[in-house]
C-alpha positions in Angstrom: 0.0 0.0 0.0 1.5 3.5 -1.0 2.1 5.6 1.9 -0.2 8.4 2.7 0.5 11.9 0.9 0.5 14.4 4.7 0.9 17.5 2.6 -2.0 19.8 3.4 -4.1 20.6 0.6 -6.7 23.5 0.1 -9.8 22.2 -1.5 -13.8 23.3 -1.7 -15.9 21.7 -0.2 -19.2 20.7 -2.4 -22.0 18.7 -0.3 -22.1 16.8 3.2 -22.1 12.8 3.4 -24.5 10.3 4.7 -22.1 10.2 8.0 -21.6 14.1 8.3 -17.9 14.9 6.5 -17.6 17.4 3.4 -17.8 15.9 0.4 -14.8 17.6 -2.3 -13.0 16.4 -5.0 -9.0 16.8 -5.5 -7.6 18.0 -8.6 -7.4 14.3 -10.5 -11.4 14.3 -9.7 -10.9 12.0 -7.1 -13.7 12.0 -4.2 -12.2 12.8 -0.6 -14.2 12.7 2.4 -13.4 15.8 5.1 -14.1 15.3 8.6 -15.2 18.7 9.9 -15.6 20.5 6.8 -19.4 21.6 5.6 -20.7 22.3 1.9 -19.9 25.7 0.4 -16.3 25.7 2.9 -13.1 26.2 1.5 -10.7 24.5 3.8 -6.8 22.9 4.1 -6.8 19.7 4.8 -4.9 16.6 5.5 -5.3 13.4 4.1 -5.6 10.1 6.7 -6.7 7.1 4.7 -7.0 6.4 1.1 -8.8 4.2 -1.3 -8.8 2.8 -4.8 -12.3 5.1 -5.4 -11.7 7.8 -3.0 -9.7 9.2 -0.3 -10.1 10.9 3.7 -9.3 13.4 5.5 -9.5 15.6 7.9 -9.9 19.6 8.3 -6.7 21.5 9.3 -7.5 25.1 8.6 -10.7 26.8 7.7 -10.3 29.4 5.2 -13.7 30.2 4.1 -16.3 29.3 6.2 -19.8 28.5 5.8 -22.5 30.7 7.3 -24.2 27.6 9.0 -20.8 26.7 11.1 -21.3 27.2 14.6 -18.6 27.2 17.7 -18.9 23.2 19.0 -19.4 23.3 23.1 -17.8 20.6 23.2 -13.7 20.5 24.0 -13.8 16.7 22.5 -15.6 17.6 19.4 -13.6 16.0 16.1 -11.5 13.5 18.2 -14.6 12.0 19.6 -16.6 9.9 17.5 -19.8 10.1 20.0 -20.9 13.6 17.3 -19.7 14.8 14.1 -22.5 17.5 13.3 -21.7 19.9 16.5 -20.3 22.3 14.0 -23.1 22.9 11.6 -26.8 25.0 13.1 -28.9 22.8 14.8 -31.7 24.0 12.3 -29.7 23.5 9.5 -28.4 19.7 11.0 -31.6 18.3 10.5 -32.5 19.4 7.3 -29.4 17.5 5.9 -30.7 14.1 7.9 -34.4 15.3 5.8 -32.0 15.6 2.7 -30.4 12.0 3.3 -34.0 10.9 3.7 -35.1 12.0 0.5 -32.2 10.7 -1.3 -32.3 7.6 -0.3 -36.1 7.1 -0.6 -35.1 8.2 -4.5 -32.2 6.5 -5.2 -32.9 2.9 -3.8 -36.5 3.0 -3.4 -37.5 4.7 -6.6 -40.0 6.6 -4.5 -41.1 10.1 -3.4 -43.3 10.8 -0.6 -46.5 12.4 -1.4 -45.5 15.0 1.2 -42.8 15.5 3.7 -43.4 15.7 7.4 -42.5 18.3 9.4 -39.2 17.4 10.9 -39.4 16.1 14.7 -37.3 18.3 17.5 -37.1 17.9 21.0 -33.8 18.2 23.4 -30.7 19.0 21.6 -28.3 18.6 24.6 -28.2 16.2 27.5 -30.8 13.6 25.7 -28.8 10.9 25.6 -30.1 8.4 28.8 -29.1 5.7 27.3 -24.9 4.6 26.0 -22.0 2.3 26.2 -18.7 3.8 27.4 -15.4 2.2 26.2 -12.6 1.6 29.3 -9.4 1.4 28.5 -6.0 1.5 30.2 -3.2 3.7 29.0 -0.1 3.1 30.8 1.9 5.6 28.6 -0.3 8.1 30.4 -1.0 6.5 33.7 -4.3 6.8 33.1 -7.6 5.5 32.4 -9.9 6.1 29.7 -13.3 6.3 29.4 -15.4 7.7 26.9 -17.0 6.8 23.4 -14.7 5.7 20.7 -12.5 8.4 18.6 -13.0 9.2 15.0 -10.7 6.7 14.5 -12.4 3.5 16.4 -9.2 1.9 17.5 -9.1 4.6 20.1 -11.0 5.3 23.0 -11.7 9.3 23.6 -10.3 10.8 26.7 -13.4 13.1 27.7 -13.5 15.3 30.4 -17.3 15.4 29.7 -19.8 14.9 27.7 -23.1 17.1 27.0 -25.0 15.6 24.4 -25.3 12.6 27.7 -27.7 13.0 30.8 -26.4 15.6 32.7 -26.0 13.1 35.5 -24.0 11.1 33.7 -22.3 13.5 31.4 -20.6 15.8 34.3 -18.7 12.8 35.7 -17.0 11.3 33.2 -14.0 12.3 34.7 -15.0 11.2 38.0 -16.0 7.5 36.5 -12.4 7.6 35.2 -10.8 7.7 38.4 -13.2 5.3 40.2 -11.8 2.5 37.3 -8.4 3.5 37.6 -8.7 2.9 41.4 -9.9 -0.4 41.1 -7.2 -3.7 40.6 -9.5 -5.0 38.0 -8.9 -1.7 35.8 -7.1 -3.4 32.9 -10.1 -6.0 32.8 -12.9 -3.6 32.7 -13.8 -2.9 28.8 -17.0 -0.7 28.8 -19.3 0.5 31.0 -23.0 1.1 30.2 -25.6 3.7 31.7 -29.2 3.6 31.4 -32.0 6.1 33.1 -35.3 5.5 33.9 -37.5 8.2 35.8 -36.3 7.5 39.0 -32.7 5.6 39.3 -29.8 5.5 37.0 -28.3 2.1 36.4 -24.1 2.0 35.2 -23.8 -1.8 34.8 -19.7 -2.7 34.8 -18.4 -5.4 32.9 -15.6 -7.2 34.1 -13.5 -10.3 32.9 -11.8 -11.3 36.0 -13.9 -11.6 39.6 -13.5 -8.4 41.4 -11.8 -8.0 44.8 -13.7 -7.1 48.0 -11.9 -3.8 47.9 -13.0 -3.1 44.0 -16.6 -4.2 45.4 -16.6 -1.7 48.2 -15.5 1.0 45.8 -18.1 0.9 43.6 -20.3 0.5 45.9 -19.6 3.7 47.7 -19.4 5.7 44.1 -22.7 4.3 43.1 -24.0 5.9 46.6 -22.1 9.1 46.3 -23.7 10.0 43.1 -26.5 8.4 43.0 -26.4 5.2 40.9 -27.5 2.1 40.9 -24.1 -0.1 40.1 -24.3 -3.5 38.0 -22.0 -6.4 37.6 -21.7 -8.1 33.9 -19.0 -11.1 34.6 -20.3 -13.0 31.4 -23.5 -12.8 29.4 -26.2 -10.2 28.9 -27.8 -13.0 31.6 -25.0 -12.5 34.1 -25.9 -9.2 35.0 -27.0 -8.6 38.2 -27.2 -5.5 41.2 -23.8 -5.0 42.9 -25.4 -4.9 46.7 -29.2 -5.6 47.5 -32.7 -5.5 45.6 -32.5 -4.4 42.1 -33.7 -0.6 41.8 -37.1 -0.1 40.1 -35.9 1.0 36.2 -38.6 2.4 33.8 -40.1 5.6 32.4 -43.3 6.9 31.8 -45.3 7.9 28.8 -47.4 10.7 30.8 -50.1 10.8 27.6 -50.8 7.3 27.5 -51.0 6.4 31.1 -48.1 4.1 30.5 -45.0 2.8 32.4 -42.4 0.9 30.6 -40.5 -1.2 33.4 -36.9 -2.2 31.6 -33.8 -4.2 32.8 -29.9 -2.3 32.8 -29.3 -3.8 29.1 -32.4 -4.0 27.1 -33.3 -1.4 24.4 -34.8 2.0 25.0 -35.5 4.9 22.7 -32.5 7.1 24.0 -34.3 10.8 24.1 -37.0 10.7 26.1 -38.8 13.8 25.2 -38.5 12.8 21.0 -39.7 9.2 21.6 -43.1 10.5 23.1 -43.3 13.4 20.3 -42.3 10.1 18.1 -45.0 8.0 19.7 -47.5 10.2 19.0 -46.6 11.5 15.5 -47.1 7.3 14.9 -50.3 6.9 16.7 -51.9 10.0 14.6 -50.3 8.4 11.2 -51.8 5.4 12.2 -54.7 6.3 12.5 -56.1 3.2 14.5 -59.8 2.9 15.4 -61.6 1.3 18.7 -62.8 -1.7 16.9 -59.3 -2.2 15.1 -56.6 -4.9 15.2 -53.0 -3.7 15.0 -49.8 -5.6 14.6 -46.5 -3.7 16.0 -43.8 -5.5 14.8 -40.1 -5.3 16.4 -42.0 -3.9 19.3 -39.2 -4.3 21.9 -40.6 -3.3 25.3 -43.7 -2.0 24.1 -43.1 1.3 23.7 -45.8 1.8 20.9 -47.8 -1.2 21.5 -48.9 -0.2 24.9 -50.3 3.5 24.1 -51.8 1.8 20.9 -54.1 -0.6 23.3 -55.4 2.4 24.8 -57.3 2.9 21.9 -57.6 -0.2 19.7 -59.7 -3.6 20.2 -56.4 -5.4 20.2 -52.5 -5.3 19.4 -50.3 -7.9 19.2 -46.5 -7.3 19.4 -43.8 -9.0 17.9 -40.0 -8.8 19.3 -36.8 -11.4 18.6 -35.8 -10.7 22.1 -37.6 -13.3 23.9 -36.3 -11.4 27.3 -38.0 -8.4 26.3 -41.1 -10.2 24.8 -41.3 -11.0 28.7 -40.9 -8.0 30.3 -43.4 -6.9 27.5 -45.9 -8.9 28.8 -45.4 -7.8 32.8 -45.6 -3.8 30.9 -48.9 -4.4 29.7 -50.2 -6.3 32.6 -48.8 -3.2 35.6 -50.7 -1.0 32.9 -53.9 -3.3 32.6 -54.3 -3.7 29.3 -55.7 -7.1 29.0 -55.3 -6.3 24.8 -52.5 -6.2 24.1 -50.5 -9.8 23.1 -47.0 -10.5 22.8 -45.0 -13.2 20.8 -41.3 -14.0 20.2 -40.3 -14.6 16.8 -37.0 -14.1 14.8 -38.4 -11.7 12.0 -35.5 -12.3 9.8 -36.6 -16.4 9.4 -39.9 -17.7 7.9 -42.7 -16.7 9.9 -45.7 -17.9 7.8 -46.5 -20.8 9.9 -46.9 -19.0 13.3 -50.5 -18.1 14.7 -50.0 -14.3 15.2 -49.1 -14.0 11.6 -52.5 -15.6 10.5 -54.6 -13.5 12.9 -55.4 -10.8 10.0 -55.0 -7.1 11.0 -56.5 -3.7 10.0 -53.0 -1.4 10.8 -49.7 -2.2 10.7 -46.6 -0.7 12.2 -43.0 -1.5 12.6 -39.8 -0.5 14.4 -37.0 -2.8 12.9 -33.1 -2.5 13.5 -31.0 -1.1 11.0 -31.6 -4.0 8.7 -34.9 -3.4 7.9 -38.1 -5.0 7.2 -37.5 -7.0 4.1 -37.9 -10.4 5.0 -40.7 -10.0 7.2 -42.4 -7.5 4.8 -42.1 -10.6 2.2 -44.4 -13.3 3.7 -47.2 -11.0 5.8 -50.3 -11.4 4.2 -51.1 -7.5 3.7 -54.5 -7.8 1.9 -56.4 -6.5 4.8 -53.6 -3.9 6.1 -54.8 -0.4 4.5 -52.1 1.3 6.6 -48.8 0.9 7.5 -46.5 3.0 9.6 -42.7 2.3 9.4 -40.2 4.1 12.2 -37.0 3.8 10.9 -33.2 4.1 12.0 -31.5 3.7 8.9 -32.8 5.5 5.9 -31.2 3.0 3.2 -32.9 0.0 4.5 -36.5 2.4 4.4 -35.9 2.8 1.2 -35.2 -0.4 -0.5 -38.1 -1.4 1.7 -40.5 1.7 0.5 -39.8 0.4 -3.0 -40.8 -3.0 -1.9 -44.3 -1.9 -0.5 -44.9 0.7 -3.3 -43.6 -1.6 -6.5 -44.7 -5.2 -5.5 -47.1 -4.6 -3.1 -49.7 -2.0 -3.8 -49.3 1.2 -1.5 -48.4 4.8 -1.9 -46.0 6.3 0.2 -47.9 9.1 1.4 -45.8 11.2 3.7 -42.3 10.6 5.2 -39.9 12.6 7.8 -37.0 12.6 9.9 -37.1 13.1 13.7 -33.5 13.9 15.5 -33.8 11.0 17.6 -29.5 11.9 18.3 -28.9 15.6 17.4 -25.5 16.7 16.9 -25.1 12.9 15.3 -25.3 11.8 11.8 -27.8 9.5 13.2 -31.1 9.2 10.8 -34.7 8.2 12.6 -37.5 8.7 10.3 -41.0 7.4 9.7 -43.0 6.8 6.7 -46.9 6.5 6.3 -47.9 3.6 3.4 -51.3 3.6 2.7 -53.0 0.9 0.0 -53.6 2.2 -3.6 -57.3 2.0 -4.6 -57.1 2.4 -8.7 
């Protein structure tokens, strides 16, 4: 492999990517991606990895800059891989996530919404309740890290905080440091998670070797001092377990629904609290559901939309690959008495056709799915009945090869689509589309 050419270069900079660099092209018309450069900059930059189609880089200098770049507050910001938007207006941050949308429904799907949705907002700063903190040791600098991975993922970031977290979390990175660098097990310690409910804050430590009494007793004492409830991860997602005594009470509320979520220190949950109920309810209105309807919520996880949409439905079964959280499903819609709503566990990505939830017939449809999408699933329901289908997405390329599934081989229109900043300050893309049946 030829070495890499360090010689700054000046170069314009012509759109944004898909994961939030500058898109330019050097003078041999080769593509190069520039990490902290926006569209209409003029910048020097360096290159750091290079390709047979294109190359990267990152920004030195700014020369010209564009009238959307704002000062980052953050001191990590372009070493830290956690955002890679801070620079650009928050107003003008989402419209590129609406512009990715678009694009993508185009150019893979072959499909334009009939109209686009008002982009979702809510907190822009401290939203994050939920994450997964890389540990790691440096002995060079007799320290120890923890933080999200760097730019480049080999390393882990060495915050001093972190604002785009709960501020309960975010103002003690540093502190969090210094408990894992106390502890003799610091070198075996490779990430520590954090989850918030309501009420209690869960950080749940994993650890390859047993700890020490001493390590014990000093988590322990930081989980008291600030405030968290401390979790032990020797093996497994089943290993997990409270440090000392009862398990705290985790979950969170969805005030318009009448509906607590109870969750476990690992399982899934929407990580901005205020977007995922404007989320919820932007659904529930797309949806449309009726009293005397039957709606299917695929991917459903913990229940998050199945629960509000019992409140107003005849029934709703949810489907969910996690058989743990099919369970804890189940205990959510029982504390919230709704007899209506039915759970199965079901690997969505296998052949499904034989099961009894997927012969029940339903009126409404929506789905959550990973970043993988819907395809497989989408293929075998039997969607003669379904006049409506809602589709809350995290990755926009896997909407839109699955829009142009629905709207080519299947009979709908897509009739409205949007983005919601689910992660501001990300290059993170949560949208939803509304796919209603063709009638000519």
């Amino acid at each position: 492999m030829a070495r890499l050419d360090r010689t700054p270069f000046r170069v314009e900079i012509l759109d944004l990517s898909h994961d939030g660099r500058g898109v330019a092209r050097r003078d041999d018309g080769k593509t190069v991606f520039v990490a902290g450069a926006l569209p209409g900059e003029v910048v020097m930059a360096e290159q750091t990895a290079r390709s047979r189609s294109f190359d990267e880089a990152r920004t030195l200098e700014v020369l010209q800059a564009s009238p959307d770049r704002v000062q980052p507050r953050c001191p990590h910001f372009g070493t830290c891989g956690g955002c890679v938007l801070q620079h650009l207006d928050e107003t003008k941050q989402i419209l590129a996530k609406q512009r990715v949308l678009l694009e993508n429904l185009e150019r893979i799907g072959k499909v334009q919404p009939g109209r686009v949705l008002e982009p979702l907002t809510a907190d822009s700063w401290g939203y994050r309740r939920k994450g997964r903190f890389s540990v790691r040791r440096v002995n060079k600098k007799d320290k120890t890290l923890v933080g999200f991975r760097e730019q480049d993922p080999r390393f882990v970031a060495d915050l001093s905080v972190c604002y785009t977290t709960i501020p309960e979390i975010g103002l003690k990175v540093q502190a969090l440091a210094a408990l894992v660098d106390s502890l003799q097990a610091r070198d075996s310690i490779p990430q520590i998670e954090f989850i918030a409910g309501d009420g209690a804050i869960a950080l749940t430590v994993r650890h390859l070797v047993p700890l020490v009494e001493s390590d014990k007793a000093a988590l322990v004492a930081f989980g008291r001092e600030h405030g968290f409830a401390i979790f032990l991860q020797p093996k497994g997602i089943d290993s997990v377990h409270p440090l000392e005594g009862e398990a705290p009470q985790l979950a969170f509320r969805l005030p318009q629904w009448d509906v607590e979520l109870a969750f476990r220190p690992l399982d899934f949950i929407q990580v901005n609290a205020r977007l995922n109920e404007k989320m919820i309810a932007r659904a529930l209105e797309l949806l449309d559901a009726q009293p005397g309807e039957r709606v299917l919520d695929l991917f459903c996880g913990l229940g998050n939309f199945t629960l509000p949409l019992a409140r107003g439905v005849a029934e709703v079964v949810g489907v969910e690959g996690d058989a743990g959280l099919v369970a804890r499903a189940r205990a959510n819609a029982q504390r919230n008495g709704l007899a209506n709503a039915e759970f199965f566990a079901a690997d969505l990505t296998q052949d499904q056709r034989g099961t009894p939830w997927m012969r029940r017939g339903f009126d409404k449809l929506l789905l959550d799915p990973p970043r993988s999408g819907a395809d497989e699933v989408l293929k075998q329901l039997p969607l003669q009945g379904i006049d409506r289908i809602v589709y809350v997405s995290c990755h926009p390329g896997s909407l839109a090869r699955d829009a142009g599934f629905l709207v080519h081989e299947r009979g709908y229109r897509l009739v409205a689509a949007g983005v919601m900043d689910m992660f501001p300050h990300t290059a993170h893309v949560e949208s939803i589309a509304l796919f209603e049946r063709r009638r000519d």
